[in-house]
Z-matrix of the N, CA and C atoms (Angstrom, degrees):
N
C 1 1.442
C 2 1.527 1 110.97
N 3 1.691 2 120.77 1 -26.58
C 4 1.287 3 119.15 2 -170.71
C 5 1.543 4 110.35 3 -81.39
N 6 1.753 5 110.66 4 -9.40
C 7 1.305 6 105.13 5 -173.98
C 8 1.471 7 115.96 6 -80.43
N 9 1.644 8 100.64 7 -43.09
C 10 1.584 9 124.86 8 168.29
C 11 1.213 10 97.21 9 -48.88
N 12 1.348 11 141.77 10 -88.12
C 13 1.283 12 122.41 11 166.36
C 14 1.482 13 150.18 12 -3.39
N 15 1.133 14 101.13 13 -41.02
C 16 1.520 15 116.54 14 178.59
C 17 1.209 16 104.72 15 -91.25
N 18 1.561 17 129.62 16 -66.12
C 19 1.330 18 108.64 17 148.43
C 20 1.509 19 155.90 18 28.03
N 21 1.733 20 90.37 19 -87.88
C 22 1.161 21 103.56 20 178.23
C 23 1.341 22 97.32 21 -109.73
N 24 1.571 23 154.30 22 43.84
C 25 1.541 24 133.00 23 77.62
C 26 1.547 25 132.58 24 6.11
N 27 1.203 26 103.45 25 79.91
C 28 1.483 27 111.19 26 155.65
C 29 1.579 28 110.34 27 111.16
N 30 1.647 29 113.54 28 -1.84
C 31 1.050 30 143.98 29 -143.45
C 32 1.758 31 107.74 30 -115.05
N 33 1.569 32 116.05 31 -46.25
C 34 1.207 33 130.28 32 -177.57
C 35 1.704 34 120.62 33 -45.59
N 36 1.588 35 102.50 34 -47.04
C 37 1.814 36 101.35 35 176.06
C 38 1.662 37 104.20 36 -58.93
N 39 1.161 38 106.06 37 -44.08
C 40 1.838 39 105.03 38 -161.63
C 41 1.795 40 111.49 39 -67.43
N 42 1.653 41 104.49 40 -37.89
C 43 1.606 42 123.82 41 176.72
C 44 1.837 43 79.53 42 -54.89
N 45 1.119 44 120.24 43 -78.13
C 46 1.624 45 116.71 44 -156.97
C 47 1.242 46 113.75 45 -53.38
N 48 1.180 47 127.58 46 -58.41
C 49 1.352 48 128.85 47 -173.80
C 50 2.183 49 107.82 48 -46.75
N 51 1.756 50 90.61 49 -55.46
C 52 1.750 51 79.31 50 161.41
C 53 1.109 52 136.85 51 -46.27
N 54 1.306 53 102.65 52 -48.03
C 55 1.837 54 112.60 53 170.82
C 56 1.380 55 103.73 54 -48.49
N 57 1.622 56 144.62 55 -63.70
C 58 0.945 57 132.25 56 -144.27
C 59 1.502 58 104.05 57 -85.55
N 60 1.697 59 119.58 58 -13.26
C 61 1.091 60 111.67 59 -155.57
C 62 1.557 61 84.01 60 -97.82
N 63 1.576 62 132.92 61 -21.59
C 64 1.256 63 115.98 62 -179.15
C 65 1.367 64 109.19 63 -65.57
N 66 1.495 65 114.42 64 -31.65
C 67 1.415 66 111.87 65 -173.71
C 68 1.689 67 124.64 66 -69.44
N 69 1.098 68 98.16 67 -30.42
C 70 1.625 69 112.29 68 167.36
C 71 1.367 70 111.34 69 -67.93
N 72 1.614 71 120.53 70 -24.99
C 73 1.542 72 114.27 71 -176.72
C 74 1.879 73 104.83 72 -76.65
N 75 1.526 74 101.17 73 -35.46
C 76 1.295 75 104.92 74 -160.36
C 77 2.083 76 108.77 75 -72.63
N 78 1.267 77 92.49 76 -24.65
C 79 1.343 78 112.42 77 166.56
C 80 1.215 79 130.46 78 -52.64
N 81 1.133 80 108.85 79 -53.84
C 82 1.572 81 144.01 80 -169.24
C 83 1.670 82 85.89 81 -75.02
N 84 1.225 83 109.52 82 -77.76
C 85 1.513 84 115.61 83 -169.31
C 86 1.813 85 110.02 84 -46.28
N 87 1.476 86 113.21 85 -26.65
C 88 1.791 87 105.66 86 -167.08
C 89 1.765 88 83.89 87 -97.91
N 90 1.285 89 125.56 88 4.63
C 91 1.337 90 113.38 89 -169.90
C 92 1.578 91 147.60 90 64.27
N 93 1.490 92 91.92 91 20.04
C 94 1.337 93 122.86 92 163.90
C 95 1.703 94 125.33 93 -61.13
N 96 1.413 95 119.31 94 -30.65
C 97 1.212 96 151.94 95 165.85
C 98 1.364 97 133.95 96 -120.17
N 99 1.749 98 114.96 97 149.34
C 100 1.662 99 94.44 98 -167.46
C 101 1.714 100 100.27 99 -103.66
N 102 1.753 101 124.21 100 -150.97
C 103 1.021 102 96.75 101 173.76
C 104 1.108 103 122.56 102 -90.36
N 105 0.928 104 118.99 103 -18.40
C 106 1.565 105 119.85 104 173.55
C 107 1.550 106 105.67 105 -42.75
N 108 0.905 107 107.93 106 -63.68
C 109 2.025 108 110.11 107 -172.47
C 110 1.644 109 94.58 108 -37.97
N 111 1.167 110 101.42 109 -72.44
C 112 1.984 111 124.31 110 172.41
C 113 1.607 112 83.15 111 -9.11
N 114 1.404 113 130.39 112 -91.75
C 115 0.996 114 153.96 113 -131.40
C 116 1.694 115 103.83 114 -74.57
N 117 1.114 116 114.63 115 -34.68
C 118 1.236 117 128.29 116 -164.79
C 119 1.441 118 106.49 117 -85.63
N 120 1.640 119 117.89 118 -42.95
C 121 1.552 120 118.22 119 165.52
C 122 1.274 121 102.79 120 -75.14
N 123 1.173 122 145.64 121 -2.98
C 124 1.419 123 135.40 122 173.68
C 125 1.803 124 87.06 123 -91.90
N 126 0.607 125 114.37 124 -43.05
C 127 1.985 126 98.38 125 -175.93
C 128 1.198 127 106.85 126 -73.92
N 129 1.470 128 140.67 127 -37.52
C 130 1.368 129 132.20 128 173.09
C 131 1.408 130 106.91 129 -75.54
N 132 1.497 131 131.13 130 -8.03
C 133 1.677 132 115.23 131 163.31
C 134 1.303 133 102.84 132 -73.94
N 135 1.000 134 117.37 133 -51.05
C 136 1.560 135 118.22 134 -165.55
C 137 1.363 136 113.74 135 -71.33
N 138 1.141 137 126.03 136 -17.04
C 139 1.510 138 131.80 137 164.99
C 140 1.366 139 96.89 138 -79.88
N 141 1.027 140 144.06 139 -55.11
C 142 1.431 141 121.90 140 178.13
C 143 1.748 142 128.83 141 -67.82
N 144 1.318 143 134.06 142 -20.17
C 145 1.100 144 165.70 143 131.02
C 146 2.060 145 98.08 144 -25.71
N 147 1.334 146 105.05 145 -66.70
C 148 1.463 147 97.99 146 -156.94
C 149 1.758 148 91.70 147 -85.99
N 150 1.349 149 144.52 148 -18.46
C 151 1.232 150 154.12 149 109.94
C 152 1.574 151 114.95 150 20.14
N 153 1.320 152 91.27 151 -78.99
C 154 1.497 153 108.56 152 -159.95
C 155 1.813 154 97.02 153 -82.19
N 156 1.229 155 114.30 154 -20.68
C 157 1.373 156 116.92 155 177.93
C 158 1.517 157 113.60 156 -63.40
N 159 1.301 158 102.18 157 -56.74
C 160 1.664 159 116.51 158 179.19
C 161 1.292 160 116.31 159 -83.97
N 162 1.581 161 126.96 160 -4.10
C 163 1.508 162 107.52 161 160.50
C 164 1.634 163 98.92 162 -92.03
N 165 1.389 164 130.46 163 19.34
C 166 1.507 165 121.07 164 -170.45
C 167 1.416 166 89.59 165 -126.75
N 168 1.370 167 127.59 166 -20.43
C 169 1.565 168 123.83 167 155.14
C 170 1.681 169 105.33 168 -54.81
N 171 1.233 170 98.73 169 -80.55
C 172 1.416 171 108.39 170 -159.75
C 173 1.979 172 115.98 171 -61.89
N 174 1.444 173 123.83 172 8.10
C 175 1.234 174 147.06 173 -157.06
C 176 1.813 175 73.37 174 -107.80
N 177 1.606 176 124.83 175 -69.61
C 178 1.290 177 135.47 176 -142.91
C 179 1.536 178 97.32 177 -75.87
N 180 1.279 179 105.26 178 -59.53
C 181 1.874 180 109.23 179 171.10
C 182 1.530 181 116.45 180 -54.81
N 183 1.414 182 136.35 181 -28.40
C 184 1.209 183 136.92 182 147.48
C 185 2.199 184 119.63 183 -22.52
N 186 1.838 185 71.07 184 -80.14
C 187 1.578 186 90.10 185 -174.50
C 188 1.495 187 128.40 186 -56.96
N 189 1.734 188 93.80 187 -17.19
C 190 1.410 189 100.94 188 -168.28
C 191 1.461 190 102.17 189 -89.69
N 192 1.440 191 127.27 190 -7.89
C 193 1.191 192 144.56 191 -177.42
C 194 1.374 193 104.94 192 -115.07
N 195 1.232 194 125.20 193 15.62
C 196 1.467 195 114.75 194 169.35
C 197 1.533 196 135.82 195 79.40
N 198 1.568 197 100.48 196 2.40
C 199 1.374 198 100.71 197 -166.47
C 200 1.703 199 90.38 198 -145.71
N 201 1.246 200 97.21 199 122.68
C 202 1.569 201 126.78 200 -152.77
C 203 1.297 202 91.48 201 -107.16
């Protein structure tokens, strides 16, 4: 379990955001959604993605400076 774990360290926002964005494709594609929706879960993946980037920047520039 500790390997899976380690693993998926640092990994979990980007796994999800795919997930949601496959699900919006598959949507989109059976026509459940228009594109806009399409478009709109593609901007909330990537807002969470560029999110999770810069609190793991600014987490690393913290520590590397000593102040946690």
């Amino acid at each position: 379990m500790n390997k899976l774990r380690e693993f998926l360290k640092g990994k979990k926002t980007y796994i999800t955001a795919a997930i949601g964005l496959l699900g919006a494709v598959v949507a989109w594609a059976d026509g459940d959604i228009n594109t806009t929706a399409l478009l709109a879960a593609l901007w909330a993946a990537a807002q969470a993605c560029f999110i999770r980037a810069g609190v793991a920047n600014e987490v690393q520039k913290n520590s590397e400076q000593g102040t946690a």
